[in-house]
N, C-alpha and C positions, 0 to 999 in steps of 0.2 A: 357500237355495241361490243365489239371485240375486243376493244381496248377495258372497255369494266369488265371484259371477265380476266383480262392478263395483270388487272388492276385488285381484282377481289381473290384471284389465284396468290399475286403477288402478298397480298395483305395478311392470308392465312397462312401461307407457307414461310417468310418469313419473320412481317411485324411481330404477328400474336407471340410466334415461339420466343423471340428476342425479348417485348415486356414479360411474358412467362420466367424467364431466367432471371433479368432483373430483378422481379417482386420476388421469388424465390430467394434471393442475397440477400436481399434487404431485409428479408422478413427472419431468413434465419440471422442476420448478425444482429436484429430488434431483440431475437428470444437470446443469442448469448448476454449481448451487455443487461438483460432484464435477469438472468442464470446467475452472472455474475455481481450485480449491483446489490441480489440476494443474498448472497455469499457475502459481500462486505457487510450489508445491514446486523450478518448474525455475529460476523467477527468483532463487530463493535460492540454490540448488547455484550457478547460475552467479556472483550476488552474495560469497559465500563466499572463491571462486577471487581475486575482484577483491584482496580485503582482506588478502590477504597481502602487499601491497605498501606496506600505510598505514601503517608503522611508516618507511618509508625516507623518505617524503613528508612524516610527520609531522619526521622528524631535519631535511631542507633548510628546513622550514616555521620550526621553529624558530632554525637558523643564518641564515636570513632576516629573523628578526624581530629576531633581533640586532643586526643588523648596520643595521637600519631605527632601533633602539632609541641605536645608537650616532649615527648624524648626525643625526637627531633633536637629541641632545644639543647635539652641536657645534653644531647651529644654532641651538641655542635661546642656546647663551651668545653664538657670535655677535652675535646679533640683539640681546642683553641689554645687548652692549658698545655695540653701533652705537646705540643707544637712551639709551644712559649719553652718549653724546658732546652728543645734541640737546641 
C-alpha cells in the first residue's frame, strides 16, 4: 500500500509536470509553423498578383538585348577595323 502512494506521489510530482512541458512545446511550435505557413500563403497570393506583369518586362528585356546585341556588334567590327589600321 505504501509503495502506490510513493508510486501516485511519484506520478503527480513528476510524470504529469514532464508531459505538461512537452505538450506545451509542441503545441506552441504547432501555433508557430500554422503563424508562419499563414504568412507564406499571404506572400504568395500577393506574389501571384505581381507576375502578371513579367511577360511585358520580359518582351522590353528582350527588345533591350537586342538592341545591346546590335552595337555590341558595330563595335566590335569597329574596333576590328581601327585594330587592322595599327
Amino acid at each position: 500500500m505504501k509503495t502506490w502512494w510513493i508510486g501516485n506521489l511519484l506520478l503527480f510530482l513528476v510524470v504529469v509536470p514532464a508531459v505538461n512541458v512537452l505538450i506545451n512545446r509542441t503545441l506552441t511550435a504547432i501555433l508557430d509553423i500554422q503563424t508562419h505557413a499563414r504568412n507564406i500563403l499571404d506572400n504568395v497570393v500577393t506574389l501571384t498578383g505581381k507576375l502578371d506583369e513579367v511577360p511585358e518586362h520580359l518582351a522590353v528585356t528582350d527588345e533591350v538585348v537586342k538592341q545591346v546585341a546590335a552595337g555590341a556588334l558595330r563595335y566590335a567590327s569597329g574596333a576590328d577595323k581601327v585594330a587592322e589600321l595599327h
